[in-house]
N, C-alpha and C positions, 0 to 999 in steps of 0.2 A: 250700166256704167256709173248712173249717179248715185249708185248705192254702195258700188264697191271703192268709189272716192269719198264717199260720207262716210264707210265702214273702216279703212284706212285711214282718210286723211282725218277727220273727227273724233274717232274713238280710239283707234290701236295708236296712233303718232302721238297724243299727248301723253299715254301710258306709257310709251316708249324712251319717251325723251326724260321719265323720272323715274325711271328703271336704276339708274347710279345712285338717286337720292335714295331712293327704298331699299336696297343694298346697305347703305351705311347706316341708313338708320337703326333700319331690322336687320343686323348682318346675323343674331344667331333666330331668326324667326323660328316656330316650332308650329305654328298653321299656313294656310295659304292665302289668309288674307291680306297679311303689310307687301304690297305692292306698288310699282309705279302707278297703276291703274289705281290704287285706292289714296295718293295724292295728288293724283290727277284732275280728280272727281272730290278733290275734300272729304273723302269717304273713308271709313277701315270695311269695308266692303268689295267681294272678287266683282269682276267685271261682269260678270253673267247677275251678279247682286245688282249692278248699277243700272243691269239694263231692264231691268224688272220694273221699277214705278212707270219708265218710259217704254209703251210697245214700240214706239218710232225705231230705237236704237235696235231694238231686238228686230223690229221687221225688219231695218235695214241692214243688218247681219245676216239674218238669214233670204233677201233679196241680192243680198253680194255674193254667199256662197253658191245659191243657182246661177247667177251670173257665171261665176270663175268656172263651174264644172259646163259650164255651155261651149265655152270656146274650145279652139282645138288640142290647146296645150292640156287641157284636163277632160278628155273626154272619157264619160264614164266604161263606155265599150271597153275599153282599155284593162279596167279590171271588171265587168261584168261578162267578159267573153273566156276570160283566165279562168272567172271563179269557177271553182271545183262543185260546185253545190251538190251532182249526185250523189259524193262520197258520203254526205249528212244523213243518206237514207230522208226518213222523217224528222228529221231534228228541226232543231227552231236556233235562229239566228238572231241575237241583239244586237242592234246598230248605234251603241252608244256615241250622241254627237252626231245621230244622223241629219239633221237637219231637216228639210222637207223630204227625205224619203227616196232621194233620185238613185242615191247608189242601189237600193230596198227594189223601189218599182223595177230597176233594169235585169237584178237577179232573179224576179220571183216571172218577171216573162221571160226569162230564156231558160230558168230551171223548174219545171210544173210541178214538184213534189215540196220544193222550201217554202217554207214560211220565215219570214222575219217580222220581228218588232221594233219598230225607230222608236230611239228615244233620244230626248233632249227639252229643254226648255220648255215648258205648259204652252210660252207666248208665241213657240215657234212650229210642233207640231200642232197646236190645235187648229188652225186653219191650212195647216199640210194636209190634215188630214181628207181634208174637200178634195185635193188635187190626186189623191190617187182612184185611179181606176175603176168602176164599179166592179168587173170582174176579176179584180183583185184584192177585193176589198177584205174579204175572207182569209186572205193570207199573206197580207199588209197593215200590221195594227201599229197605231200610232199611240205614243204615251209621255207624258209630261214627265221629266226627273228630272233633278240637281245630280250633278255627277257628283258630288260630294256626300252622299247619303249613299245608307247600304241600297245592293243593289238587290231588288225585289223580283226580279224575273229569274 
């Protein structure tokens, strides 16, 4: 709970509230840096930048989104009972933005032939990646990226 009010109330709410300013300032922006989040933070830096020097911010984002996917309004069964995963044959799955891996772990135990890759933030799989499974270990790989970079998988 104190992660998804520090990841809200601290970090998204003050980007939010200069979201008008960064509009008028940058109204023909041509990157995705000039943001409310980048004069929020006295930065021209995205928010995933800002949360980089501090792992706090970044643990606690990705401590808020296992929160939100814990309670019942976002239970991950919901789309891990749906996903189609036989259809992939042997294919391979990237979970760009996966966070720690929960949507990843839920698929790769109910479908035995998928493999997925999470990816997201170096500061946020790299200790995800302790939390999966030993016997899944094999076909749950966890990997650092900037969404903004080509993607390599």
């Amino acid at each position: 709970m104190n992660e998804g009010l520090g990841a809200n109330c601290g970090d998204a709410w003050p980007a939010a509230l200069r979201t008008i300013d960064a509009l008028q300032k940058w109204s023909h922006a041509d990157s995705p840096s000039p943001t409310g989040c980048a004069l929020a933070n006295d930065k021209s830096k995205l928010i995933y930048d800002s949360s980089s020097p501090s792992s706090s911010r970044a643990n606690r984002f990705g401590g808020a989104m296992a929160a939100y996917s814990s309670g019942d309004s976002y239970q991950i069964n919901n789309l891990v009972e749906d996903y189609d995963g036989a259809s992939l044959g042997q294919g391979s799955v990237v979970d760009l933005g996966g966070g720690r891996g929960l949507i990843s772990i839920g698929i790769v135990q109910r479908v035995p032939a998928s493999r997925i890759v999470v990816q997201d933030l170096l500061q946020i799989v790299q200790p995800a990646a302790a939390e999966v499974p030993r016997s899944l270990a094999s076909r749950v790989q966890s990997i650092g990226h900037e969404i903004f970079t080509p993607q390599q998988v």
